[in-house]
N, C-alpha and C positions, 0 to 999 in steps of 0.2 A: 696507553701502553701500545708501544710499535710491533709488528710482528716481521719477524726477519724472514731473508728469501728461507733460513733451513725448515724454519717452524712452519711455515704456511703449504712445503713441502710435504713434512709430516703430517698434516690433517688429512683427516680421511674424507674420500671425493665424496661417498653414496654417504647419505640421511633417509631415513626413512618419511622423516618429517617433510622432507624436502621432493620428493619421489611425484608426488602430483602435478597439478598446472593446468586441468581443463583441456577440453578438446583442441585438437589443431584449429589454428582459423581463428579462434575465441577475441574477442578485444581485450586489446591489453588497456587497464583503468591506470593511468598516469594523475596523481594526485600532486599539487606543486606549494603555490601557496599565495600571499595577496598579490594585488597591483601594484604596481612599481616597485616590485620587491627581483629579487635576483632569483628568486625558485620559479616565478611565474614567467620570466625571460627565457631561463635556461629550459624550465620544462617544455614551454612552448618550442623549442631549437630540439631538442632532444626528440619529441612526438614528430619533426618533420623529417629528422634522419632516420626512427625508427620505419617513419611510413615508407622509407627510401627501400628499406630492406624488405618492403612487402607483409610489416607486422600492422593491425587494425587498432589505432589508437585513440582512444578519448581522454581528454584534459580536462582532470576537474579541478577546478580553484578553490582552495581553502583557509581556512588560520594558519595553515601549516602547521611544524610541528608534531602537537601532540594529536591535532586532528588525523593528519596523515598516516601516525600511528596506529591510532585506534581504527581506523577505517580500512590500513592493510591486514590489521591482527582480525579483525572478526570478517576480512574476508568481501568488504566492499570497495577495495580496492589493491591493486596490484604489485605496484611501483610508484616508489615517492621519496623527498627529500625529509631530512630532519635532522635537525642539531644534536651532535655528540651528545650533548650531555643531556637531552629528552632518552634520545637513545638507548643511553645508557640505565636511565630508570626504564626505559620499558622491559628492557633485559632483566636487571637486576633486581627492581621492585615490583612490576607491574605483572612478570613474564607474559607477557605478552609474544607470540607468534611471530617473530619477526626476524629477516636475517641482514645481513648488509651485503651492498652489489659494491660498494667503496666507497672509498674517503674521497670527496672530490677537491671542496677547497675550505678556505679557512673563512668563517664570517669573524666579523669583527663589530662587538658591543658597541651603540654610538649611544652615548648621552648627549642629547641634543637640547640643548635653549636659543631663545636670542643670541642674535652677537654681542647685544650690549646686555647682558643678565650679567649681574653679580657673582652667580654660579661659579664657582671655581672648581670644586672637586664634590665628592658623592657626599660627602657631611652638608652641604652646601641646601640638600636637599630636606633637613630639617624641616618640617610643618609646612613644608610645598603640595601644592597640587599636582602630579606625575604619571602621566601615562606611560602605562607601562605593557603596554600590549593588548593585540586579541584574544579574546576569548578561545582555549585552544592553540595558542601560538607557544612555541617555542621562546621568542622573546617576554612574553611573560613569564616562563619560570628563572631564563635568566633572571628579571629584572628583580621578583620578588626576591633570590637569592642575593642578589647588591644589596638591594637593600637593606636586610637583616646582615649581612657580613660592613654593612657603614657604623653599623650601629647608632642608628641618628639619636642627636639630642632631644628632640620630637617625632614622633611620628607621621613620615610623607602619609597624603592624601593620594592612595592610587585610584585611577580610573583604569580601565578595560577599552581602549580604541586601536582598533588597526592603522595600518603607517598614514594614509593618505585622510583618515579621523584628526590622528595625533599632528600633525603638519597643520593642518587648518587649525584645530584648537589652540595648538602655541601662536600662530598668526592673531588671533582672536583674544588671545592672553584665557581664554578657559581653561589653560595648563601652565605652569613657569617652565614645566619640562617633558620630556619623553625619551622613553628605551626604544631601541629598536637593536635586532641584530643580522645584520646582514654583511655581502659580501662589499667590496668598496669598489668604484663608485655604486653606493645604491641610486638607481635612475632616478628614485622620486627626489632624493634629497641631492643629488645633483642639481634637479631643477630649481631648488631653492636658494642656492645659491649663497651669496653674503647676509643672507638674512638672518642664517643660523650661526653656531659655534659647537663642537664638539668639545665635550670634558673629559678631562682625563681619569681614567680609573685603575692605572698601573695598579694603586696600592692594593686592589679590591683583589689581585689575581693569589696571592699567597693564603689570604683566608679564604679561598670559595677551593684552592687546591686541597689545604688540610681538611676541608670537609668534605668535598666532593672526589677531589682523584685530577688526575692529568686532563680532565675533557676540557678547562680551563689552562689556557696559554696565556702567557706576555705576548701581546700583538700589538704592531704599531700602524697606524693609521697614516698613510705616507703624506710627508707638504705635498700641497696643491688640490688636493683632494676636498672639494666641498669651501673651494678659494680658501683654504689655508694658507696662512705663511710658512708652520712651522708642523712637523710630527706632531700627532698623538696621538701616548702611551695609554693600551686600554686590554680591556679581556677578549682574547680570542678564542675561538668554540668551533672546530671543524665543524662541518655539513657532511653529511653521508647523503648518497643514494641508497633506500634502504625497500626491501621489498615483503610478500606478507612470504612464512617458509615454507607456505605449499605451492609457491612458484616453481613450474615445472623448469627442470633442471636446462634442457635446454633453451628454454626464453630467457632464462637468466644470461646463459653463458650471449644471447644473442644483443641482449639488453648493454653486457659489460662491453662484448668488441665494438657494440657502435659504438659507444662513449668514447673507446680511445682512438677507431679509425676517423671520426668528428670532431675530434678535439679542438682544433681548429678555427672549424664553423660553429661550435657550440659557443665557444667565448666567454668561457665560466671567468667569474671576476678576476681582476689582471694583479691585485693589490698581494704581497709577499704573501706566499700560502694557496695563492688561487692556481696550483697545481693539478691539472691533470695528466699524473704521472703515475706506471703503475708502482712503483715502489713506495711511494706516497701513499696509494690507494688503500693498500693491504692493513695500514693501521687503524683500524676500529679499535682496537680495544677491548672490550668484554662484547663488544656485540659480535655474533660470530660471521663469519665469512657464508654467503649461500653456496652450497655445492660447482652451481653453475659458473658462478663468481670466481672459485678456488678453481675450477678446471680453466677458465681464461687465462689467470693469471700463471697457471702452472704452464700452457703454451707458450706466454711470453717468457716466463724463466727459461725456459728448453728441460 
């Protein structure tokens, strides 16, 4: 669900929820997410601009995700990335404490096997062994959700490995396959080069929308990308910056204009959707806007 320039108008600045933030000076805890992933790139770029403006930053690496969640909601950390549709359960199921700073850009589901795997599409994954993420990661609840929305004729064999786990393993053949969701190129699977192949999962986006809601797009993975020849059609899942809602109202707001005065030098992933744009931004969805957040954006409307 998008929110227009009127609606984001009409919310109201002050929360009470939101009203805290710790003393002046305080470190600000940047929570991101694995290695050679696009959270732990961009976070690390985001803590060097923050430090630009005189804010005290530590970077802590995680599963991302649902980690980053639970670690801004109870308040052991500050600012963090996480997939729409985690997001969106932590709002909705979880209520968990938490607000959105924005929408940054779009990750894009990869089903990744050999180049030469049989593998065609998500049925393909019948009585396979499939990594499907970290522990804590956002890419595993995607994946778990493909997978029930394939309906397999058998039941895949998931395992639990983070990206640079899941790469070796498929090398190794201790997996036929692996989820990841990330922005494009993701660095680690850049490095790999023709070794891999992405599969398509166009069909997968209609059933995980009827159950889930819009946090599921049609995204397409552009030729060239990961020495492809050709596009491919897969599920796309915006990324939020999303922060815990006792984030004091002006770190937020200071958090949001670096983002867009950095824009630039941050180099959030360049693939269709990797927007940082405030109109863009203001679409979360059911996760709400942080006070600090909605006064940024309200200065750039005028």
């Amino acid at each position: 669900m998008s929110m227009t320039r009127r609606s984001l108008l009409a919310l109201p600045l002050a929360a009470a929820a939101c009203s805290g933030g710790g003393p002046p000076g305080a470190e600000l805890r940047l929570v991101t997410g694995q290695a050679g992933g696009a959270y732990g790139q961009l976070g690390d770029r985001l803590a060097g601009e923050l430090r630009r403006d005189g804010l005290r930053v530590r970077v802590l690496s995680t599963a991302a995700s649902v980690q980053n969640l639970t670690m801004m909601a109870d308040g052991r950390a500050d600012v963090g990335f996480a997939l729409a549709d985690t997001a969106d359960d932590a709002i909705r199921v979880r209520r968990q404490a938490v607000a959105a700073l924005g929408r940054v850009y779009m990750n894009y589901v990869h089903l990744v096997v050999p180049a030469g795997s049989p593998i065609a599409d998500a049925g393909g994954l019948a009585g396979r062994r499939v990594a499907i993420g970290a522990e804590g990661s956002g890419t595993a609840v995607t994946a778990t959700r493909v997978l029930a929305a394939a309906r397999l004729a058998r039941p895949a064999e998931p395992v639990r490995l983070e990206l640079d786990a899941s790469i070796a393993a498929l090398r190794a053949g201790e997996v036929e396959a692996f989820f990841w969701s990330g922005g494009v190129p993701t660095p680690a699977l850049e490095a790999a080069g023709r070794e891999i192949r992405l599969v398509p999962l166009e069909a997968m986006v209609t059933v995980l929308r009827r159950e889930f809601g819009p946090v599921y797009e049609h995204g397409t993975v552009p030729a060239g990308a990961y020495g492809a020849a050709r596009p491919v059609a897969t599920v796309g899942t915006p990324s939020y910056l999303m922060c815990r809602a006792s984030l004091g109202e002006d770190v937020a707001y200071t958090v949001v204009e670096t983002v867009f005065r950095a824009r630039d030098r941050l180099q959030a992933p360049s693939a269709p959707g990797g927007l940082l744009d405030p109109r863009y931004a203001i679409g979360t969805g059911v996760v709400p806007l942080h006070p600090g957040a909605i006064r940024y954006y309200r200065s750039v409307y005028g």
